[in-house]
KESE-673289 format. One line per field, with one value per atom (N, C-alpha, C): residue number from 0; residue in one letter; atom name; z, x, y. Coordinates in steps of 0.2 Angstrom, whole numbers, plus 2048, in hexadecimal, padded with zeros to 3 digits. Each point is the difference from the previous one (the first is absolute). Layout:
REM KESE-673289
num: NUM:...
residuo: A:...
atomo: CA:...
c3: Z:...
c1: X:...
c2: Y:...
This chain:
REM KESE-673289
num: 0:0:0:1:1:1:2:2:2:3:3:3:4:4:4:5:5:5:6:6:6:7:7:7:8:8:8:9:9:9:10:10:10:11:11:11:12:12:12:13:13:13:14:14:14:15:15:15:16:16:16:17:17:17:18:18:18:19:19:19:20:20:20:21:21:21:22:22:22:23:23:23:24:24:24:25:25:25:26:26:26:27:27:27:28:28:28:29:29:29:30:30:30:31:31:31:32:32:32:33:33:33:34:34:34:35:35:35:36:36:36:37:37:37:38:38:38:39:39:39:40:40:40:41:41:41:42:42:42:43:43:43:44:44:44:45:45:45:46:46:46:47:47:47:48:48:48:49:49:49:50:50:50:51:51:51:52:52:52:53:53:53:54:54:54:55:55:55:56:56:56:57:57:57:58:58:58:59:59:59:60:60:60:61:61:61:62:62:62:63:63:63:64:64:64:65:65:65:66:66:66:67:67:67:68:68:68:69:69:69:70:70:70:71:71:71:72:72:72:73:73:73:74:74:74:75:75:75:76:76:76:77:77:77:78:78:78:79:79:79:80:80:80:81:81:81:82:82:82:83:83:83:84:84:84:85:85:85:86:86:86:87:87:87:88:88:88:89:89:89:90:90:90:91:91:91:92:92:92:93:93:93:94:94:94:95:95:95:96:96:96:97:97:97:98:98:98:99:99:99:100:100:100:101:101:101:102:102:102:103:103:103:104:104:104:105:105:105:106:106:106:107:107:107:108:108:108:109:109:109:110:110:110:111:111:111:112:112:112:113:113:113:114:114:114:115:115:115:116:116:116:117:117:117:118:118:118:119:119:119:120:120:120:121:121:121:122:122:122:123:123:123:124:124:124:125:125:125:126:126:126:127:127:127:128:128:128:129:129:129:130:130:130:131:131:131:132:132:132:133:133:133:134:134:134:135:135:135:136:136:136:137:137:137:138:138:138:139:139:139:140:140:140:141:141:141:142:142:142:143:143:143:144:144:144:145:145:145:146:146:146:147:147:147:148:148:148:149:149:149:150:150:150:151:151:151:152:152:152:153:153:153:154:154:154:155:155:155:156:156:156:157:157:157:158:158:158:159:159:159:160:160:160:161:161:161:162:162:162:163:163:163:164:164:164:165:165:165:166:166:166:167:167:167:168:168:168:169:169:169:170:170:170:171:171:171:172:172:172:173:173:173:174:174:174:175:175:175:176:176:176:177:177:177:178:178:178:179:179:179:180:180:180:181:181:181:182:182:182:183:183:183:184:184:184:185:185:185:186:186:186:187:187:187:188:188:188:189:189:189:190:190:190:191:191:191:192:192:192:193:193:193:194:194:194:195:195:195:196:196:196:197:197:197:198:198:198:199:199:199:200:200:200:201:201:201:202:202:202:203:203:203:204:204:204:205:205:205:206:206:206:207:207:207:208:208:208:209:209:209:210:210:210:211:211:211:212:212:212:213:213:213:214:214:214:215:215:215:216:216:216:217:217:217:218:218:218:219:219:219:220:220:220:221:221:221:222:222:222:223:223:223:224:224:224:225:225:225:226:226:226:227:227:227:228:228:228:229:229:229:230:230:230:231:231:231:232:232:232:233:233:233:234:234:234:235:235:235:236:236:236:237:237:237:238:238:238:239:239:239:240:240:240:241:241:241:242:242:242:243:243:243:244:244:244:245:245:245:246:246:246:247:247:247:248:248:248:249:249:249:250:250:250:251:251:251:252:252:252:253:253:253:254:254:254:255:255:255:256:256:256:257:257:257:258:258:258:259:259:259:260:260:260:261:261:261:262:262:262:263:263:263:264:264:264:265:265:265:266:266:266
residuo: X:X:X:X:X:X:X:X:X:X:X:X:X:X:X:X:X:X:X:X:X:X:X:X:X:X:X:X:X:X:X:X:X:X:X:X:X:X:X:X:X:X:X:X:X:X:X:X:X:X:X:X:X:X:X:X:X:X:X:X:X:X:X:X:X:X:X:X:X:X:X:X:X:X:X:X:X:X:X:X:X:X:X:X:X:X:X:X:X:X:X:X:X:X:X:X:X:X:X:X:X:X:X:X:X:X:X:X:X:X:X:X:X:X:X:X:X:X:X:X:X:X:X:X:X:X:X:X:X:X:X:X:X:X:X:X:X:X:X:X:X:X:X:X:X:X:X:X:X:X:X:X:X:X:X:X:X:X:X:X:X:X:X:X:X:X:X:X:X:X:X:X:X:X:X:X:X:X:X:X:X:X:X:X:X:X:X:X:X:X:X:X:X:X:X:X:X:X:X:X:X:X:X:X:X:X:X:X:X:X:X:X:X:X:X:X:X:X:X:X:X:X:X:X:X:X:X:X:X:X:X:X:X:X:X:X:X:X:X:X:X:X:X:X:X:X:X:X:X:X:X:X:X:X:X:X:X:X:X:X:X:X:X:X:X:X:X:X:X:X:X:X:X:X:X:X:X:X:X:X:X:X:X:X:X:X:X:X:X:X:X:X:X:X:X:X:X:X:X:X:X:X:X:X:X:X:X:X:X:X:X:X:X:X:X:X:X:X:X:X:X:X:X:X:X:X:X:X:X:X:X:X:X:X:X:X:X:X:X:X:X:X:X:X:X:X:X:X:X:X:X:X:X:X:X:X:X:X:X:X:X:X:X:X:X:X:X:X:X:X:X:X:X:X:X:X:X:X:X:X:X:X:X:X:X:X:X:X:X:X:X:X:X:X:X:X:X:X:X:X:X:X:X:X:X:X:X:X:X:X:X:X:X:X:X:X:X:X:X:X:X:X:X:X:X:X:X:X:X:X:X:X:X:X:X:X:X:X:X:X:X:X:X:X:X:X:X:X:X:X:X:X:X:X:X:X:X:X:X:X:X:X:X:X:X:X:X:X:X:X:X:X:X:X:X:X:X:X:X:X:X:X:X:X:X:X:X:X:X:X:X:X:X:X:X:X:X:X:X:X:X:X:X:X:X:X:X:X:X:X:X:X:X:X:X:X:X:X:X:X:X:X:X:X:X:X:X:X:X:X:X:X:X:X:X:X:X:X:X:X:X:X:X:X:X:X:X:X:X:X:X:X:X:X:X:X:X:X:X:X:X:X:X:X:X:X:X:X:X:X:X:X:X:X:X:X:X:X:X:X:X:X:X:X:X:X:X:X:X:X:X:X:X:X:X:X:X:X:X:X:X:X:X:X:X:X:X:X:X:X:X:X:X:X:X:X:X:X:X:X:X:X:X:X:X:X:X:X:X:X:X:X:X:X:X:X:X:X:X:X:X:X:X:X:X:X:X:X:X:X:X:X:X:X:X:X:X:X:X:X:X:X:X:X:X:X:X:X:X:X:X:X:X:X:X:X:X:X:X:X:X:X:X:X:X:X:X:X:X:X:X:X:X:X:X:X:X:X:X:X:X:X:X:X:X:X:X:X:X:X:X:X:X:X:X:X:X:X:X:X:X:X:X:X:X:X:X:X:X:X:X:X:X:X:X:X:X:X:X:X:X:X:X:X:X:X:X:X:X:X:X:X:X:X:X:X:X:X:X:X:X:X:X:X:X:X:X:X:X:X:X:X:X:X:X:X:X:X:X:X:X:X:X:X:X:X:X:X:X:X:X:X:X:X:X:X:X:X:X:X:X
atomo: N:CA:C:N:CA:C:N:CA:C:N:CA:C:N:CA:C:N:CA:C:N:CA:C:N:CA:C:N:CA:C:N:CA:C:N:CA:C:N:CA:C:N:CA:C:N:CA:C:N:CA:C:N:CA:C:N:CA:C:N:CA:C:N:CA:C:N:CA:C:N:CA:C:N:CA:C:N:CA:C:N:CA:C:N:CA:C:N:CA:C:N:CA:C:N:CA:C:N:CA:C:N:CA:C:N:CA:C:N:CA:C:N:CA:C:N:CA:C:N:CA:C:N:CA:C:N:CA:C:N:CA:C:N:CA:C:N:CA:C:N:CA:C:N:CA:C:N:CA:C:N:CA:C:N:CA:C:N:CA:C:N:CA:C:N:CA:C:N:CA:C:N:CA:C:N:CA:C:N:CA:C:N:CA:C:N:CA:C:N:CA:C:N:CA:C:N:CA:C:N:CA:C:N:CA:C:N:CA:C:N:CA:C:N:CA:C:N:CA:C:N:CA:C:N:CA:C:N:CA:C:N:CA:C:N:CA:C:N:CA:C:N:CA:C:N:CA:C:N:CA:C:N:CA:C:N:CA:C:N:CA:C:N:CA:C:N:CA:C:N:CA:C:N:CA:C:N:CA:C:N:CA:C:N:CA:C:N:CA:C:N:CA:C:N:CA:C:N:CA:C:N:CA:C:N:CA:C:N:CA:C:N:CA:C:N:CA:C:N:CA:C:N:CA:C:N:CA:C:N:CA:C:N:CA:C:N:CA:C:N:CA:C:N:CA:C:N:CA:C:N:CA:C:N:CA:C:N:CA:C:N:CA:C:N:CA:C:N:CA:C:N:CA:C:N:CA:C:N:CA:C:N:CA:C:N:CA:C:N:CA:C:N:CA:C:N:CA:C:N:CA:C:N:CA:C:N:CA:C:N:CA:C:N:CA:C:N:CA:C:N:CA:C:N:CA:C:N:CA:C:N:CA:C:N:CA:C:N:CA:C:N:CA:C:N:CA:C:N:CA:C:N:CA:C:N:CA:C:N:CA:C:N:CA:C:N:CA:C:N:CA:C:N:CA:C:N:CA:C:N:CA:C:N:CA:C:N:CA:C:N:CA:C:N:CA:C:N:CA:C:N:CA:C:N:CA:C:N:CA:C:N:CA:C:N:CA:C:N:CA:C:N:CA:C:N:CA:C:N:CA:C:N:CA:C:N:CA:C:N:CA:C:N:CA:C:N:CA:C:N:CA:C:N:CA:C:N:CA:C:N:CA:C:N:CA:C:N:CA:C:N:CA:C:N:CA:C:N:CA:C:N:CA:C:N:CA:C:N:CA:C:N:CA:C:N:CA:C:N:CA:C:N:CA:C:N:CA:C:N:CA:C:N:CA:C:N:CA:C:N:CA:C:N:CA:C:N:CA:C:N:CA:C:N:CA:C:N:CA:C:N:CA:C:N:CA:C:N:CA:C:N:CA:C:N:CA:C:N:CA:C:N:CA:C:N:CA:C:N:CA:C:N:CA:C:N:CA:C:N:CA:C:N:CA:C:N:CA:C:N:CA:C:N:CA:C:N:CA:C:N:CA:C:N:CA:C:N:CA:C:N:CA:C:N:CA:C:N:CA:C:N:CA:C:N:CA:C:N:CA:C:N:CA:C:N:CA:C:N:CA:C:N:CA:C:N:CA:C:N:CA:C:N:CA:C:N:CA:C:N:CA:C:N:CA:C:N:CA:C:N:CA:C:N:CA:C:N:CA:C:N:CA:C:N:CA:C:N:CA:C:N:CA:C:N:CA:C:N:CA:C:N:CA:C:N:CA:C:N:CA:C:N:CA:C:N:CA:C:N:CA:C:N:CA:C:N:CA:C:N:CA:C:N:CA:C:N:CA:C:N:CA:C:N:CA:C:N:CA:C:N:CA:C:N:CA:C:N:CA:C:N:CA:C:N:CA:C:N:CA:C:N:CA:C:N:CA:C:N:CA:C:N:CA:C:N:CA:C:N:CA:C:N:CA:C:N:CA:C:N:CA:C:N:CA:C:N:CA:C:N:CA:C:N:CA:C:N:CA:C:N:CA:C:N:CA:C:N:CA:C:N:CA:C
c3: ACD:806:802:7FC:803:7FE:800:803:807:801:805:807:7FE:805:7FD:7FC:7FE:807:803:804:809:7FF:807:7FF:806:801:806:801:807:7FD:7F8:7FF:802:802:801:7FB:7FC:7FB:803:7FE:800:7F8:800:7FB:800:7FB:801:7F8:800:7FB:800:807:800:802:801:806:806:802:807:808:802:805:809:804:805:800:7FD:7FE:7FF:7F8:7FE:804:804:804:808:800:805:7FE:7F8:7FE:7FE:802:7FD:809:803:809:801:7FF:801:7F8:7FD:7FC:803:804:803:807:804:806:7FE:7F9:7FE:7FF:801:800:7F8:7FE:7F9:7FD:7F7:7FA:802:7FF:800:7FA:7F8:7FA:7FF:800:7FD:7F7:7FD:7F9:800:7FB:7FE:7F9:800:7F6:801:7FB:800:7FB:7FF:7FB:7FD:7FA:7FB:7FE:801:7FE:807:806:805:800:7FC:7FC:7FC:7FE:7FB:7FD:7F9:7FE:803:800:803:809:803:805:801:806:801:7FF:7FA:7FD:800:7FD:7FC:807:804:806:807:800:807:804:805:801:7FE:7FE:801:804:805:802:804:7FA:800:806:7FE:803:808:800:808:803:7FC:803:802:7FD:801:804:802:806:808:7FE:807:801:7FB:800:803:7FD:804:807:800:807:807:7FA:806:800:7FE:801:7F8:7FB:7FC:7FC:7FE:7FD:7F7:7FE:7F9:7FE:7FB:7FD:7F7:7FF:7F8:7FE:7F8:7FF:7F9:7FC:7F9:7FD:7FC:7F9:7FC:7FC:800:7FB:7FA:7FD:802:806:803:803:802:803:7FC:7FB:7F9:7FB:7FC:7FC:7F9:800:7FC:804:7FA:802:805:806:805:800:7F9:7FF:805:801:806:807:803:807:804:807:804:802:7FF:801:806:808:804:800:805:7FD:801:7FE:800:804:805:808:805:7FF:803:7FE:7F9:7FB:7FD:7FE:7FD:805:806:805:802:804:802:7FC:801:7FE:7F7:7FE:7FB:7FC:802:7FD:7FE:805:7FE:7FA:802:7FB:7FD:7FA:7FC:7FE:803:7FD:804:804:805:802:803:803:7FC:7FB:7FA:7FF:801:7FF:808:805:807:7FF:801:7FF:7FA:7FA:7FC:802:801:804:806:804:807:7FD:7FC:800:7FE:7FB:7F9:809:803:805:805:801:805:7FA:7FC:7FA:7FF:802:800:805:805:808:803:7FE:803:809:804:806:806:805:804:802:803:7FF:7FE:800:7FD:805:802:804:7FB:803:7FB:806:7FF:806:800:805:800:7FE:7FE:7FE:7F8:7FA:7FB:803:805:802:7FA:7FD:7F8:7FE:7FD:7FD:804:808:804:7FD:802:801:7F8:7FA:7FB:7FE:803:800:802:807:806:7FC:7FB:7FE:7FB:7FA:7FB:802:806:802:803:802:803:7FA:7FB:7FA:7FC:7FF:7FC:806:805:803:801:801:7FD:808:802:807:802:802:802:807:806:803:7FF:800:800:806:803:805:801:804:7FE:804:800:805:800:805:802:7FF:7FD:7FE:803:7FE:804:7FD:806:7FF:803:7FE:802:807:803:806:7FD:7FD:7FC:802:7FD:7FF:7F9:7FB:7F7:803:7FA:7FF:7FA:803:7FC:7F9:7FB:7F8:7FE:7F8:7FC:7FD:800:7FB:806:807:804:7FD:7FB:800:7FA:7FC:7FC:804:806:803:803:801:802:809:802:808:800:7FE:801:7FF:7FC:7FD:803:802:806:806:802:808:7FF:7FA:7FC:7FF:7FF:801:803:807:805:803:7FB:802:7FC:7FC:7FD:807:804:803:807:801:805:7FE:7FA:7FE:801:800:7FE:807:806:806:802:7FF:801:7FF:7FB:7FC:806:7FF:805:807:805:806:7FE:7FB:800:7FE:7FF:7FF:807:802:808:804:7FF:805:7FE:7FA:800:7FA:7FC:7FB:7F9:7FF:7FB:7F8:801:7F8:7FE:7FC:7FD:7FB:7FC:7FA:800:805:804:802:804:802:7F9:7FD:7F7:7FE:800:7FB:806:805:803:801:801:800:7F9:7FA:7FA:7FF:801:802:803:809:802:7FC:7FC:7FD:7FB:7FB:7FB:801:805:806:7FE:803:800:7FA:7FA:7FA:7FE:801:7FF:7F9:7FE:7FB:802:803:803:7FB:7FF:7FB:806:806:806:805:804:804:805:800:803:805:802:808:7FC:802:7FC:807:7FC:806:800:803:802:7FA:800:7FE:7F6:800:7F6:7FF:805:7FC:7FD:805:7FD:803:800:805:805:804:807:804:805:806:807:803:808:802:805:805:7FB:7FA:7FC:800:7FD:802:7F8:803:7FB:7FE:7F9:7FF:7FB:803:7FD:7FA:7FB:7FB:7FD:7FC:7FB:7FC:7FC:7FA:7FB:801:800:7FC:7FB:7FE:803:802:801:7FC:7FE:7FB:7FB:7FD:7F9:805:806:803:802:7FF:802:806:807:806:801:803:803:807:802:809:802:804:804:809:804:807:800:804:802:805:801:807:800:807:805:804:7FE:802:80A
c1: 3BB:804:801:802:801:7FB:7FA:7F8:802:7FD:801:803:806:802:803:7FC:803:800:7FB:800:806:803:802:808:802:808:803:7FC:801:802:803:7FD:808:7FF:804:802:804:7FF:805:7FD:804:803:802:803:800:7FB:802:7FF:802:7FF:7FB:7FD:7F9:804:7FD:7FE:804:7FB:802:7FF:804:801:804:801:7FE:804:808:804:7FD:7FD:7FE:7F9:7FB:7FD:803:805:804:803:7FE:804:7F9:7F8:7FC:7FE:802:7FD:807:805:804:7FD:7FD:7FD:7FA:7FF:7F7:801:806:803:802:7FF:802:7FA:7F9:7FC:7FD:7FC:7FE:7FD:803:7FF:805:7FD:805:7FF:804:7FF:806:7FC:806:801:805:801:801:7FD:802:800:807:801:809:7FE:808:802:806:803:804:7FF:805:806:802:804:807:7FE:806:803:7FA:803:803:806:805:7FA:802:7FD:800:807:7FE:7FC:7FF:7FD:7FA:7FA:7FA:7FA:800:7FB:7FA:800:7F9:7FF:804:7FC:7FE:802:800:7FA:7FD:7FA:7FC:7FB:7F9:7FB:7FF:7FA:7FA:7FE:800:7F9:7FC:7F9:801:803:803:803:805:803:7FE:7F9:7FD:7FB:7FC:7FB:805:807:806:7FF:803:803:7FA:7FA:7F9:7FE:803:7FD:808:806:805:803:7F7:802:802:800:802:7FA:800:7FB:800:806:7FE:805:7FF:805:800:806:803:801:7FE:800:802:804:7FF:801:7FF:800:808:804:805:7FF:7FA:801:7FF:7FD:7FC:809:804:803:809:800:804:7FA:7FD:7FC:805:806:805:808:805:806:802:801:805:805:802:806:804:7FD:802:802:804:804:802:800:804:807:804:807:802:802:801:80A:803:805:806:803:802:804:803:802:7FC:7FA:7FB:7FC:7FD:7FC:805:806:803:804:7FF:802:7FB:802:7FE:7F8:7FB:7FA:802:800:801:805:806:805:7FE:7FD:7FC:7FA:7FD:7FA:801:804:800:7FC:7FE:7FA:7FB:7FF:7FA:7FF:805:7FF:7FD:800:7FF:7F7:800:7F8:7FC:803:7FE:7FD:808:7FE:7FB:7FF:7FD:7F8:7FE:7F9:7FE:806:7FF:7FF:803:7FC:7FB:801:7F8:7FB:800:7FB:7FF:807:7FF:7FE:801:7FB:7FA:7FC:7FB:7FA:804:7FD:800:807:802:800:7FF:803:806:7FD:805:805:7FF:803:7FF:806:800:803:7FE:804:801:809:801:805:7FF:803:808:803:805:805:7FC:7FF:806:7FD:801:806:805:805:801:803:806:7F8:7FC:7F9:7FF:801:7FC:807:804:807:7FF:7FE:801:7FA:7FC:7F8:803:802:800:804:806:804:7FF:7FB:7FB:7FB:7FE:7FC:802:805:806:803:801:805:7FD:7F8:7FB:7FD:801:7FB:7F9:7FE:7F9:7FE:7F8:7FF:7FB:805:7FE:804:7FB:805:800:807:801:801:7FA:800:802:807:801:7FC:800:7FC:803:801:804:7FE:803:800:7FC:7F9:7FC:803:802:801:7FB:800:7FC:802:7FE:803:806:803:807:806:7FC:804:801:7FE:7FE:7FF:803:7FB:7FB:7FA:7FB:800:800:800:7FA:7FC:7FE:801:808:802:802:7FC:800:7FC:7FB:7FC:800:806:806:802:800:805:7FA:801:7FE:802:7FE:7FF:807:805:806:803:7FF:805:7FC:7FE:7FE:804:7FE:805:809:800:806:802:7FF:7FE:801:800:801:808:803:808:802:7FD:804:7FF:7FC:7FF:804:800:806:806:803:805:803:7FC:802:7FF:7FB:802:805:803:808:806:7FE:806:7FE:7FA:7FF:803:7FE:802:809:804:805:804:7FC:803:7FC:7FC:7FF:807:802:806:807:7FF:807:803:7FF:804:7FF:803:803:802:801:803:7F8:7FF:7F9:800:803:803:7FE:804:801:7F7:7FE:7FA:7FA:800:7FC:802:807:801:7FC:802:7FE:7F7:7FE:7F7:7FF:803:7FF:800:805:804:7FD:7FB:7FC:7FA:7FE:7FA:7FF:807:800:801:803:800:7FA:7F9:7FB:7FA:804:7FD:7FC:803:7FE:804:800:803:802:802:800:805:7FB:802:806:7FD:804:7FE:807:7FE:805:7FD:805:7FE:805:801:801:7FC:801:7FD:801:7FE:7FA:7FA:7F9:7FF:804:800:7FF:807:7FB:808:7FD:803:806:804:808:803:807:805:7FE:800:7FE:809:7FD:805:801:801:803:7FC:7FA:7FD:7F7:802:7FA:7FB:7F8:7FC:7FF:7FF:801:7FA:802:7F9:802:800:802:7F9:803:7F9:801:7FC:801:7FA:804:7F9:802:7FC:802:7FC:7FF:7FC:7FF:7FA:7FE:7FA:804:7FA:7FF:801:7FE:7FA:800:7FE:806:802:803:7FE:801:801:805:7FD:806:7FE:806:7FE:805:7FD:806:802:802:801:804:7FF:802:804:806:805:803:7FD:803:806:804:806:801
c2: 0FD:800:807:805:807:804:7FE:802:800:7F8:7FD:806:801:801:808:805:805:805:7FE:807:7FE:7F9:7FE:804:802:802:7FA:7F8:7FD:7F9:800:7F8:7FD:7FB:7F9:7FC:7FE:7FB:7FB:7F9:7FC:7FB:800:7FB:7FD:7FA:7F7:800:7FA:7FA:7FB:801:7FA:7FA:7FC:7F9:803:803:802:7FD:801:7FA:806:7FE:803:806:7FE:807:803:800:807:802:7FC:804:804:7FF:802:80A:800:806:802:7FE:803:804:7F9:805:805:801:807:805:7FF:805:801:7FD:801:804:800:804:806:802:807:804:7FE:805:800:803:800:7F9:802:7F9:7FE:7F9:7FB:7FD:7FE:7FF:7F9:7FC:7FA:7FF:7FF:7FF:7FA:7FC:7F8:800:800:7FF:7FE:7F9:7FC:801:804:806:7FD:7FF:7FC:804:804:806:7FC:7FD:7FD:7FB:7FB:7FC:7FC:7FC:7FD:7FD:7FF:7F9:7F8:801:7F9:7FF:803:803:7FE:800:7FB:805:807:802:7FF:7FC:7FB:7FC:7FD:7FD:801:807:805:7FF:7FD:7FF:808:7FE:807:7FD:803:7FF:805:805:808:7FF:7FA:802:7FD:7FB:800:806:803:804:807:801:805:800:7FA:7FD:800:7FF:800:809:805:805:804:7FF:803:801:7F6:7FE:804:803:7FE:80A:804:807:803:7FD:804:805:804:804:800:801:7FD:7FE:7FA:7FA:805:7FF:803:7F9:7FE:7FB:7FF:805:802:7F9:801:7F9:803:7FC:801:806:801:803:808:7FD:807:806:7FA:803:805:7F8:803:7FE:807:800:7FD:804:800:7FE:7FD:800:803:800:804:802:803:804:803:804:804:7FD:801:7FA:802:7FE:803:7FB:804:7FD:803:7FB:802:7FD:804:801:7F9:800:7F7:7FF:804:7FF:7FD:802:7FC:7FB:7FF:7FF:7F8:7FF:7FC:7FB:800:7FB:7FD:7FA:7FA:7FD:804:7FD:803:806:803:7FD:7FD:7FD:7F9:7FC:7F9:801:808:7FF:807:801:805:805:805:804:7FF:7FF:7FD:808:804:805:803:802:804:800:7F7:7FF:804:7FF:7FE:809:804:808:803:7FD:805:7FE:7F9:7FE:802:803:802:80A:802:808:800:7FC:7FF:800:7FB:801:807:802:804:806:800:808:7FC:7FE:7FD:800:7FE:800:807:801:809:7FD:7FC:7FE:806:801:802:7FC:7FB:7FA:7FA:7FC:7F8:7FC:7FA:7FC:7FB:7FE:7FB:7FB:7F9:7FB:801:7FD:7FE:7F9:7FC:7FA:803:805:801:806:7FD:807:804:7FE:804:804:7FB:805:808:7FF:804:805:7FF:806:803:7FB:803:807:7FD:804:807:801:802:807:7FC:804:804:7FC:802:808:800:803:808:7FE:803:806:7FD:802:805:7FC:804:806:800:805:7FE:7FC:7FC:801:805:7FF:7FC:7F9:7F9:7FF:7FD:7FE:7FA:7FB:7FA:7FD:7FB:7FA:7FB:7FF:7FA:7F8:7FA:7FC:7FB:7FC:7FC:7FA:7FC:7F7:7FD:7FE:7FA:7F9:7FB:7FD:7FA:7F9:7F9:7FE:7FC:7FB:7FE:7FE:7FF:803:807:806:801:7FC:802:807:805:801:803:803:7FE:804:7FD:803:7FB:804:7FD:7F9:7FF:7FF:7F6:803:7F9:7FC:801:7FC:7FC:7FE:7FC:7FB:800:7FB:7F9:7FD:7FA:7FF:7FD:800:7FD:7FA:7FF:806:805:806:805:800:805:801:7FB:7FE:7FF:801:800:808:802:809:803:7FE:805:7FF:7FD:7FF:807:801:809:804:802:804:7FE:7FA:7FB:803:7FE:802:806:806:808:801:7FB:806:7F9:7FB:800:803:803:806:805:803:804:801:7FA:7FF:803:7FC:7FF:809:803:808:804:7FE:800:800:7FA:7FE:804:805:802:7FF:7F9:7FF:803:800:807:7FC:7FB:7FD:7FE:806:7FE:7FE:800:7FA:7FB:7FB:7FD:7FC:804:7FE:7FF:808:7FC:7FA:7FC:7FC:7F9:800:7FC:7FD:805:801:7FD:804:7FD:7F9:7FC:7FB:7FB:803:7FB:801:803:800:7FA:803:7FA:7F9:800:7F6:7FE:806:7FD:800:801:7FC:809:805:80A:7FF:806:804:806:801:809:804:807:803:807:7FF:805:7FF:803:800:806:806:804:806:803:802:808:806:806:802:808:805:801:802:802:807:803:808:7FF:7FE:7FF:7F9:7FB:7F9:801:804:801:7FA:801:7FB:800:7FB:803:802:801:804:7FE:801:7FC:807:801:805:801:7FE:802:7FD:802:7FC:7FC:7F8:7FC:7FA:800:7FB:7FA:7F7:7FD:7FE:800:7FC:7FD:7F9:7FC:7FE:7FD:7FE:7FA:7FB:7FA:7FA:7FC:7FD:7F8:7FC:7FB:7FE:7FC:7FB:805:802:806:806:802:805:804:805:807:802:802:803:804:804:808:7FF:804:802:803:802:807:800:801:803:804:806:806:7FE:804:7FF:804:804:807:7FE:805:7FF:801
């Protein structure tokens, strides 16, 4: 890989985890609008997740998604084997800091951030990249990167891209193709749900409390598990505020499938 690309100062990386689906071709044509390499990563990084967590069943489907990533402008696929990429123990960590890192997704999944940031530098000292685009889909992920990057001096520009969603309004993850066509069309109530919430801090109302417990509430009626569901600031997911710009999100289980989602709302 840094053969490959020892002599470029243009490259683009994107991130994935493989079984790619229209989202992450979405983050590989704004790394194609930049001019240059454009280098996708597909490696699903044990270091994010728990044990009891869907490791061992994460789809892979490296040779599809290489014949997509070819045909949709990328120039070269990174594809390490796990050994290739921890030859040894990952001692060494990044610990991003627990105001950002230990709430909402981080609080539900302990240590996640930990895995997420030390596989995301391992890449970028790797690829050496001018920039990275990463979706908006994975809000908390982007902000945490964003701040990673930021912290260390690291010079990357961070791209953010914006939620591809279905005819539904689902939207699209990997992690869709777990669900069954009744729990599909079932699905698209998370994203239902949070631009209710939304609309409703549109119009003014302010007991965001109030509004979390409620969204959570119509979820679990309909047979969810929601691990959250909350209303924060755009800026770094603090309190939110009356004028600020705000973003409600959640994350929810059906049927033994996990889903997250987010909307933005401009004051």
């Amino acid at each position: 890989m840094r053969r490959a690309v020892a002599s470029r100062r243009d490259i683009t990386l994107v991130p994935t985890m493989g079984n790619l689906h229209d989202g992450h071709f979405s983050l590989v044509r704004i790394a194609g609008e930049r001019g240059g390499m454009v280098v996708a990563s597909v490696f699903v990084n044990r270091l994010q997740f728990a044990p009891h967590e869907d490791f061992a069943k994460y789809p892979r489907t490296l040779e599809q998604d290489c014949e997509l990533l070819a045909a949709g402008g990328c120039d070269i696929v990174f594809a390490p084997a796990e050994q290739e990429l921890y030859p040894e123990p990952q001692e060494y960590k990044v610990h991003p800091p627990s105001r950002l890192a230990d709430i909402l997704e981080g609080q539900v999944r302990p240590g996640f951030f930990v895995g997420v940031c030390t596989v995301v530098l391992k890449l970028f000292n790797i690829v050496q990249p001018a920039a990275a685009v990463f979706g908006k889909k994975d809000y908390q992920q982007l902000l945490v990167i964003r701040d990673m990057v930021r912290q260390l001096a690291l010079p990357i520009d961070i791209l953010p891209a914006e939620t591809v969603r279905d005819s539904s309004g689902l939207a699209l993850s990997s992690r869709n193709s777990y669900l069954n066509e009744r729990q599909r069309i079932e699905a698209a109530q998370l994203s239902a749900t949070l631009g209710r919430v939304a609309e409703a801090v549109k119009s003014a109302r302010t007991d965001w409390a109030v509004l979390e417990r409620e969204a959570a509430g119509e979820l679990a009626a309909r047979g969810w598990r929601p691990d959250y569901v909350a209303i924060r600031n755009q800026r770094d997911l603090g309190a939110p505020a009356a004028g600020e710009r705000l973003v409600v999100l959640g994350a929810a289980m059906l049927a033994g499938t996990r889903l997250i989602d987010n909307l933005e709302v401009e004051p």
